[in-house]
DRENDO-1510 file (C-alpha; in Angstrom, 1 decimal, always signed):
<recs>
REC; n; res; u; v; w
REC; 1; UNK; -54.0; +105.1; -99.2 .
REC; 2; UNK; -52.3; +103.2; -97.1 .
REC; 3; UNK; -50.3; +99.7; -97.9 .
REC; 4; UNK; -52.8; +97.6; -95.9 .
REC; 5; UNK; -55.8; +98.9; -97.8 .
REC; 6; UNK; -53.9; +98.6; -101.1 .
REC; 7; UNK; -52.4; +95.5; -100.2 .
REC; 8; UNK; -56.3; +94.4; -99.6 .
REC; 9; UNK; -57.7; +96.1; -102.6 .
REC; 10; UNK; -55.4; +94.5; -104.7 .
REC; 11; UNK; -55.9; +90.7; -103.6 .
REC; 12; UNK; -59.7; +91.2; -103.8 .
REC; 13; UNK; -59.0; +92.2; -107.5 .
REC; 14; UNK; -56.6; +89.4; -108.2 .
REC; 15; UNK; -59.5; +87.1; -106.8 .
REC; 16; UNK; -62.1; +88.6; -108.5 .
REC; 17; UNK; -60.3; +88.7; -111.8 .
REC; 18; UNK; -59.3; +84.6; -110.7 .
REC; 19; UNK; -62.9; +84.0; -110.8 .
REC; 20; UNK; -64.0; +85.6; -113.7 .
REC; 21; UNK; -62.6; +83.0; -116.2 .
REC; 22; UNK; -64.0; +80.2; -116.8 .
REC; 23; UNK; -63.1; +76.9; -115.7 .
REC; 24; UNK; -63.6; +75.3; -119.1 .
REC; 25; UNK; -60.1; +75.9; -120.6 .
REC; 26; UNK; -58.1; +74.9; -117.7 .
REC; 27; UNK; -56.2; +71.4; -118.0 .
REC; 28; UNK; -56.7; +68.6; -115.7 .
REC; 29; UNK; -54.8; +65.6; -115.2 .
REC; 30; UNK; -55.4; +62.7; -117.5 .
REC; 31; UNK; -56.7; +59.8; -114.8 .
REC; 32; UNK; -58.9; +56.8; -115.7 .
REC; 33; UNK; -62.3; +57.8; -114.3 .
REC; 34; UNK; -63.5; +54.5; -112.9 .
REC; 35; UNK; -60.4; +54.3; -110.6 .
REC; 36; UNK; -61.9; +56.2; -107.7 .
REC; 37; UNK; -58.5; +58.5; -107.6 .
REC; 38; UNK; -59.3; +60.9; -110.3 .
REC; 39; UNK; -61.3; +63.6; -108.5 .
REC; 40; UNK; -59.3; +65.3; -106.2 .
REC; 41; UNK; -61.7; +67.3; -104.5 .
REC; 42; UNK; -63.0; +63.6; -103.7 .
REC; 43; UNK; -59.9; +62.5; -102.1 .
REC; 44; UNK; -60.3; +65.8; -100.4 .
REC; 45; UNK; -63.5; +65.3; -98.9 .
REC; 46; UNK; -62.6; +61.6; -97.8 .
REC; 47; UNK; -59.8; +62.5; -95.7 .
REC; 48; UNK; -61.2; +65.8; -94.0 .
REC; 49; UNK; -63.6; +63.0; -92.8 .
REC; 50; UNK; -61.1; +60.9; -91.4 .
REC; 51; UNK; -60.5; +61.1; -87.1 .
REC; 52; UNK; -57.2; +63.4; -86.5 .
REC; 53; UNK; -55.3; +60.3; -85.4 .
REC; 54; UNK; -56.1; +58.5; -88.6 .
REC; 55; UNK; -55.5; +61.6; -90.8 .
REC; 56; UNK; -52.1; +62.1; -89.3 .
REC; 57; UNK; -51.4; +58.3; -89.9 .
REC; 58; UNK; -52.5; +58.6; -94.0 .
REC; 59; UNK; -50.3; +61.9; -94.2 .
REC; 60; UNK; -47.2; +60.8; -92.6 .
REC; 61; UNK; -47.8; +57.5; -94.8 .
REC; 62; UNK; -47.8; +60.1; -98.1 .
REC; 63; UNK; -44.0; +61.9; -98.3 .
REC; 64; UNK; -45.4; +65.0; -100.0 .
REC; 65; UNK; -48.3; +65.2; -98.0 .
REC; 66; UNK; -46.2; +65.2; -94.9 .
REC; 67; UNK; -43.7; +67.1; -96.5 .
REC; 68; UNK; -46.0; +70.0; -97.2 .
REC; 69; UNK; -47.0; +70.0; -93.4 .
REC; 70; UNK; -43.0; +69.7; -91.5 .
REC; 71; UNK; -42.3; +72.9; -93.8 .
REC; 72; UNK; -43.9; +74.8; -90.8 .
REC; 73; UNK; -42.6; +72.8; -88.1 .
REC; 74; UNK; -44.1; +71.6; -84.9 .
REC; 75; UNK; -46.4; +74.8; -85.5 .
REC; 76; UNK; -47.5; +73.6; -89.2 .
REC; 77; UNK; -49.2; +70.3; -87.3 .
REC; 78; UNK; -50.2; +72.1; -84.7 .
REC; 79; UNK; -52.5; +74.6; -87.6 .
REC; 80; UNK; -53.4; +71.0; -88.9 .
REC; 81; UNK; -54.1; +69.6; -86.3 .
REC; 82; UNK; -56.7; +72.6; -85.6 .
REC; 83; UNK; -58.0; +73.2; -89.2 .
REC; 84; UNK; -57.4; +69.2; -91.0 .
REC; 85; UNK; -61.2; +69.2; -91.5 .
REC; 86; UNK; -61.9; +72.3; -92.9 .
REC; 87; UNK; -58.1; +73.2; -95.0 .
REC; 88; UNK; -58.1; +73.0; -98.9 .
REC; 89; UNK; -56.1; +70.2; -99.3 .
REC; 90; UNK; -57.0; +70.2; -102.9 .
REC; 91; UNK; -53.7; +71.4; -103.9 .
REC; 92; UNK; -51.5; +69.3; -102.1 .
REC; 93; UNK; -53.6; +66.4; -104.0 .
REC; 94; UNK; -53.2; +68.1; -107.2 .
REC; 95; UNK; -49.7; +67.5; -107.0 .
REC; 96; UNK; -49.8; +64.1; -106.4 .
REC; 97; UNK; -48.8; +62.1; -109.1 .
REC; 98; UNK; -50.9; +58.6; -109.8 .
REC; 99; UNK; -49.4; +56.1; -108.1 .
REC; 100; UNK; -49.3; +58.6; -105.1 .
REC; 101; UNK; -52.7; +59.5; -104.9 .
REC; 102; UNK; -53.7; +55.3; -105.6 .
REC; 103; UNK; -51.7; +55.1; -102.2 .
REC; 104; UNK; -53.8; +57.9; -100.9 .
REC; 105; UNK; -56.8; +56.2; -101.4 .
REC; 106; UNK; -55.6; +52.9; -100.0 .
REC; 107; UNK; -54.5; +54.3; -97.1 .
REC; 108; UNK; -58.1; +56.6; -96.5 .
REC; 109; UNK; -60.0; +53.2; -97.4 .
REC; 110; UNK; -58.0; +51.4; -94.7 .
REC; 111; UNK; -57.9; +54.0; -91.9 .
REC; 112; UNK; -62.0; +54.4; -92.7 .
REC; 113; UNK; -62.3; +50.3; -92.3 .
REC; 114; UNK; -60.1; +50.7; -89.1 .
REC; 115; UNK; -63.1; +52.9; -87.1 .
</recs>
């Protein structure tokens, strides 16, 4: 067998085994629900939505956002750049911490106003 096929075999197991747990046990983050910034796969969805100019704007206004991005280089906002609307940002939001992701949805809310 060669190491590409394991290599393959073995992340569609990992996945596989991923997916069979259940989601019920697994923690989330303690966030008052009325306050809009609780749901990250919200926050997600709102700025996939967002024009590339006014998604660069909210991302380079959120240092781990942006920070997450210049890792790559010119070549990590240039993948953005070609995939922002589609990407998982879900984990990038996940590590946001409240005030953070309260800023995050300020900064969507005003750059969706600003169309």
């Amino acid at each position: 067998m060669s190491l590409t096929r394991f290599a393959a075999v073995f992340l569609l197991g990992a996945s596989w085994a991923v997916a069979a747990f259940p989601t019920e046990g697994r923690q989330t983050p303690l966030l008052a629900e009325g306050d809009g910034i609780s749901d990250s796969s919200t926050l997600e969805r709102r700025l996939q939505h967002l024009s590339w100019v006014q998604f660069r704007r909210v991302v380079e206004a959120v240092p781990k956002l942006k920070a997450s991005v210049d890792a790559y280089g010119p070549l990590g906002w240039e993948y953005v750049r070609a995939n922002y609307s589609t990407y998982r940002w879900r984990k990038n939001i996940d590590r946001l911490d409240v005030a953070e992701r309260r800023q995050l949805a300020e900064l969507i809310d005003q750059a969706s106003a600003a169309r």
